[in-house]
C-alpha positions, -999 to +999 in steps of 0.1 A: +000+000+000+013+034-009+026+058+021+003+085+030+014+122+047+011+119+082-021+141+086-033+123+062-031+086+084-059+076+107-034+073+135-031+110+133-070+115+128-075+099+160-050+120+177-062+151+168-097+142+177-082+144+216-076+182+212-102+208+215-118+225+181-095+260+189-063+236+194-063+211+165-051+235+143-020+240+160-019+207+169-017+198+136+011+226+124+034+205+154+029+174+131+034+185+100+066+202+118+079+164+122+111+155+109+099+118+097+131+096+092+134+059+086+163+033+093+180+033+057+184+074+059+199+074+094+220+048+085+234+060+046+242+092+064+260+075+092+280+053+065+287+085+045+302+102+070+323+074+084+335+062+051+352+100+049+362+096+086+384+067+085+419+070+099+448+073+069+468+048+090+459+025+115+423+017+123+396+029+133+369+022+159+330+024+163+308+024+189+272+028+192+263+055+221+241+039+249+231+043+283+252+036+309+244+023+343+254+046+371+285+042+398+266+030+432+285+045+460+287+013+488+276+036+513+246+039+492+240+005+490+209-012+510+213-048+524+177-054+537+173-083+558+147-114+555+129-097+588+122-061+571+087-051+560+097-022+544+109-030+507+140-004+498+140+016+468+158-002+442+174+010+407+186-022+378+223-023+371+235-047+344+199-063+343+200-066+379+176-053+409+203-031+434+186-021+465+201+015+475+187+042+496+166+073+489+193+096+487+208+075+457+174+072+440+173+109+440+210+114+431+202+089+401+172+105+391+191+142+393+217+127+370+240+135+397+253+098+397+293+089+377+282+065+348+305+033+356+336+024+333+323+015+297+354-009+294+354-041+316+382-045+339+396-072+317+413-051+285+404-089+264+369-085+269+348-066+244+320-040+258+285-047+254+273-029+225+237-027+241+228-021+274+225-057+294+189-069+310+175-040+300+148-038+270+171-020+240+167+018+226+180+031+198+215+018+204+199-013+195+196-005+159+229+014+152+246-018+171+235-037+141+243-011+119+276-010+129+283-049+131+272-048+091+295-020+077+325-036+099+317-069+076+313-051+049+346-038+054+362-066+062+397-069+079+409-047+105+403-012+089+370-009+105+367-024+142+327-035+157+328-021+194+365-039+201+386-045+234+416-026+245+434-051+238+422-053+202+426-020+198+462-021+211+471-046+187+454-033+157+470+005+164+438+021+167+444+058+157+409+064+153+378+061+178+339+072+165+311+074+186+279+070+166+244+084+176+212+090+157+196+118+175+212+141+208+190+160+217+195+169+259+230+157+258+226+136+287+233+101+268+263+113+249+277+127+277+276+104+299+288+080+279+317+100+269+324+101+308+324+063+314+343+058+283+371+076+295+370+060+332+392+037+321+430+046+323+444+030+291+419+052+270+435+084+292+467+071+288+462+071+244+443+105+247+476+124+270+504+108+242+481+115+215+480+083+202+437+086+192+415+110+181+376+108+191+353+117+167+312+120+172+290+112+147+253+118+146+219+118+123+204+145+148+213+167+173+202+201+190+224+228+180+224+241+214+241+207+223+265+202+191+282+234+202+285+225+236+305+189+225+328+209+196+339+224+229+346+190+249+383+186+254+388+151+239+362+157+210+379+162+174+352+166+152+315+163+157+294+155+123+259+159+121+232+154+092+204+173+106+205+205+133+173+209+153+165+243+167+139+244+197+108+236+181+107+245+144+123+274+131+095+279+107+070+287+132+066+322+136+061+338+175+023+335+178+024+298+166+052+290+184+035+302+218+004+283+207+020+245+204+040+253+233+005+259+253-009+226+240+021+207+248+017+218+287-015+218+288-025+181+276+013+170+285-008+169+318-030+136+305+001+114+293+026+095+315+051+121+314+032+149+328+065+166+332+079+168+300+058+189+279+089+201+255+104+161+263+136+154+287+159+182+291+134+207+276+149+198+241+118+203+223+128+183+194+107+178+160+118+144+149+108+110+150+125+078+138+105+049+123+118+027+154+115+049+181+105+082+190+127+103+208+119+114+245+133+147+240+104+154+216+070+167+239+053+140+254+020+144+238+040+123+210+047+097+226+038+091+266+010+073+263-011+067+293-052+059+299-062+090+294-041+098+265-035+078+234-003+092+218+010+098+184+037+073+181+041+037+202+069+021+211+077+011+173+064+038+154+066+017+120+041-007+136+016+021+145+012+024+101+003+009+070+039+016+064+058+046+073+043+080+066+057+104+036+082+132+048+069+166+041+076+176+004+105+199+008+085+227-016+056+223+005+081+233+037+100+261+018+065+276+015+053+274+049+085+287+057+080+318+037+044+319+047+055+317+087+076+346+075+048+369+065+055+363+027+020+349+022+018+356-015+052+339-022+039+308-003+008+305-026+024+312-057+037+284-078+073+301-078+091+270-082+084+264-118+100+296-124+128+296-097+157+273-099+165+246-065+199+267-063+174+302-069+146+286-036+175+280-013+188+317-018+152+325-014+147+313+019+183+323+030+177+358+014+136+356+037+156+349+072+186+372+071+158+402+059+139+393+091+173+392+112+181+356+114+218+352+109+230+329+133+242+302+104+236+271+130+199+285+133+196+291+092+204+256+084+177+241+108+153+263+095+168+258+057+167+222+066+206+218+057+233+204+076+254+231+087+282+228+062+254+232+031+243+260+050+276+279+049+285+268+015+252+283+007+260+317+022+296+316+007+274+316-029+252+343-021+287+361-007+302+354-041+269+366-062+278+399-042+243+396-023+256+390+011+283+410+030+306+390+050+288+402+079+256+389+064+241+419+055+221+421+020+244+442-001+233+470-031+232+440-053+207+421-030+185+454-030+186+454-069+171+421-068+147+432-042+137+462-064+132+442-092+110+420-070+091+451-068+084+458-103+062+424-107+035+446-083+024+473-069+043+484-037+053+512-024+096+519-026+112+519+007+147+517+017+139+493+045+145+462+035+118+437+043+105+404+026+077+400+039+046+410+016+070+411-016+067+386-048+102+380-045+115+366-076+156+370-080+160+380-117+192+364-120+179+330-111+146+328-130+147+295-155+120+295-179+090+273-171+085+236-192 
């Protein structure tokens, strides 16, 4: 059966129909807002970028990001006796039930708690590339994902989650840490932490002997520039940068879906989490799981609330909803920007892919967005694109280097003037303007 839009499934039907008649609209912008993604694009973007990653000499490393139990202080630790009533708090470490007290529980909960040592004592042993006794995440996936390009790879070049000891005698130069989406940070860094517990990764790390590089489908931009700046991170790749929310909605939408994610946050299980863990408010869901950093309403189910997406996402569809056409974003883009006649014209028969991405860059530096990490969410480009993007408008002789639209730009602004009636001004502003650049118009088929 042919994949439907996601407003257009009965699954989100039946979701909306829990919202009141003044909310479903907005309800419905946070959907279409949904970065949709299945398990082949995560994973070609992942291979991409490590297939340009791999160490010159030596060889290289993977390992799939997961959660790591914490480090129990023994003064923590609860030994109740056969005679107690009372039965102690207890948290699960490696699969198994560890009575502790309240204070630890709270610590734990806090994230207060050291993750223990990734690496087993023994340097033969390998890690566990999932968490053990535990039901799997999304580590579960890019496990397997990286177990297949390792074969397909073959030899040593490319090492599945190895030992020290392998990587001592393979001279591992290179270690990557894949993830598909970070979105409060807490995973990555906490794994990074109990990664390096063990000395013999400090010990390569002070002589320089390994580099540590991150890659990841997803990530908050708030959070990829807070782990450029980690001390033992090289280089961190990422495919998609996710602002809070979507950077298409304009302030009195943007106020609205945050409302309806408070207020009916309060029916699902995670009454706490109306922007999801960490307030990372991200717009993204995976076809085997949904993130918890995205609101609740998407996914915290409970008996008063039936959420968007299950535990396995694909399961809750025919097959896997249709992404958002990527013309059909550009113009809700331009139409959250106040450029409502752009957004209803059909201004891409006459406007070239190279001439709509201007467009929209052109849209968001006239209304004072130039932060280039918030210009590629909202030009849905990685972050490279995006400034390759702004270098071309740079060299056109549109852009200034301070990203200011230059006497050129204006020309093309004026000429966007002479396809209607508007009055000149020398304040330069989009919105309400036919903008057509006359130096990228193709002639229509």
């Amino acid at each position: 059966m042919d994949s439907k839009h996601l407003l257009e499934t009965d699954r989100a039907q039946k979701w909306l129909e829990q919202f009141s008649d003044k909310d479903r609209t907005h309800a419905a912008l946070l959907l279409e807002s949904l970065h949709l993604v299945d398990r082949p694009t995560v994973e070609s973007a992942i291979e991409t970028t490590i297939n340009n990653s791999i160490a010159s000499s030596g060889t290289t490393a993977v390992f799939a990001v997961r959660e790591l139990d914490p480090e129990i202080p023994v003064d923590g630790i609860v030994y109740p006796s056969p005679d107690d009533t009372a039965i102690p708090p207890s948290i699960r470490v490696d699969g198994r039930k560890v009575f502790v007290s309240k204070e630890v529980i709270r610590a734990h909960r806090a994230g207060e708690l050291e993750p223990r040592s990734y690496f087993p004592s023994d340097k033969t042993d390998r890690p566990p590339s999932v968490r053990v006794g535990t039901p799997v995440g999304s580590e579960g996936p890019l496990a397997n994902f990286v177990r297949d390009i390792c074969k397909r790879f073959g030899g040593t070049a490319l090492l599945n989650h190895p030992s020290l000891a392998e990587m001592k005698a393979t001279k591992t130069r290179k270690i990557i840490l894949i993830d598909d989406v970070i979105g409060s940070g807490r995973r990555i860094n906490t794994f990074i932490d109990g990664f390096l517990k063990h000395k013999t990764i400090r010990s390569w790390l002070s002589y320089k002997l390994i580099t540590i590089q991150v890659i990841t489908y997803a990530g908050s931009i708030f959070q990829i520039e807070r782990l450029k700046k980690h001390p033992i991170i090289s280089n961190v790749d990422v495919t998609l940068q996710m602002p809070f929310g979507a950077s298409e909605w304009n302030l009195p939408n943007r106020e609205a879906i945050g409302q309806i994610c408070q207020e009916y946050a309060r029916l699902t299980s995670s009454p706490n989490l109306p922007y999801g863990f960490g307030n990372a408010f991200t717009c993204l869901c995976f076809d085997y799981a949904c993130p918890n950093t995205a609101p609740s309403i998407l996914w915290a189910g409970s008996s008063k609330w039936m959420a968007m997406f299950d535990t396995r996402p694909n399961l809750d569809f025919v097959s896997w909803p249709l992404p958002p056409d990527p013309i059909d974003r550009e113009k809700r883009v331009l139409a959250a920007l106040g450029q409502k006649r752009l957004s209803e014209s059909d201004y891409e028969k006459y406007v070239s892919f190279d001439g709509r991405r201007s467009l929209g860059l052109l849209a968001f530096l006239a209304k004072g967005l130039r932060d280039p990490r918030y210009l590629a969410a909202a030009l849905s480009l990685d972050e490279k694109n995006c400034l390759r993007l702004i270098r071309q408008n740079y060299a056109r002789g549109w852009l200034t280097a301070k990203l200011r639209i230059t006497d050129s730009g204006k020309a093309e602004l004026r000429h966007a003037r002479k396809l209607r009636l508007t009055e000149e001004s020398d304040d330069i502003e989009l919105s309400e303007e036919y903008y057509i650049p006359q130096s990228l118009r193709v002639s229509r088929d």
